[in-house]
N, C-alpha and C positions, 0 to 999 in steps of 0.2 A: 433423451427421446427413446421409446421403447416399438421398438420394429413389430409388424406384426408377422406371425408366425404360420405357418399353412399346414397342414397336414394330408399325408396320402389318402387319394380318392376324394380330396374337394375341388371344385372350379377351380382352375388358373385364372386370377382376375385379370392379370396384362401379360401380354409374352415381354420377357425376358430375361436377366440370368439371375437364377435364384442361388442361393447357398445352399446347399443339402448337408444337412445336420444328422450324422446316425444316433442308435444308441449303443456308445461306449464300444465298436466292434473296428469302427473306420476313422478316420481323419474327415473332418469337412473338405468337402469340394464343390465344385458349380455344375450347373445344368443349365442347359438353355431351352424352354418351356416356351409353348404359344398360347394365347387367353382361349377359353372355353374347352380348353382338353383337361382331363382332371391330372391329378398330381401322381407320379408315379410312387409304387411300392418297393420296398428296398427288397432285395432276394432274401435277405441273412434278417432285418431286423424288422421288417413287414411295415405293418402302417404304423410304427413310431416312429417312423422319417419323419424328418421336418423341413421346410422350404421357407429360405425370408429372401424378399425381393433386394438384390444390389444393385442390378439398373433396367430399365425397360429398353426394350427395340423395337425396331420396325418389324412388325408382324410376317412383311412381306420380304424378310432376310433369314427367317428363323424356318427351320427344316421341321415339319412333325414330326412327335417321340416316337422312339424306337426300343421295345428292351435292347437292354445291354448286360456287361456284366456284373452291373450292379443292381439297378433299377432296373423296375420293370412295371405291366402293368398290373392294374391291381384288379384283384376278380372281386366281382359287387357282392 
């Protein structure tokens, strides 16, 4: 079964915790993401981040993004 794959600056279709995939600079790790925010920009690898859903939550448990010191947001 082949996951689908998100990239920086599209819609979050569901909140919740996605895999953040860089390119070749990090380790994958998780993010926890709300529907209709778009997807954050890596600082180091820009919009070749990638996001694939590992499970959905309740909307109403998940905090809006914040840059950090990784991701952040992405200018249009």
């Amino acid at each position: 079964m082949e996951l689908t794959q998100f990239r920086a600056n599209q819609r979050v279709p569901q909140s919740g915790i996605y895999r953040v995939i860089h390119s070749q600079h990090r380790l994958m790790h998780e993010a926890t993401l709300v529907a209709n925010e778009n997807f954050p920009c890596c600082k180091r690898c820009g919009k070749s981040v990638k996001f694939i859903l590992v499970r959905s939550v309740d909307e109403e448990k998940v905090l809006p993004f914040s840059s950090g010191a990784i991701l952040e947001k992405c200018e249009q």
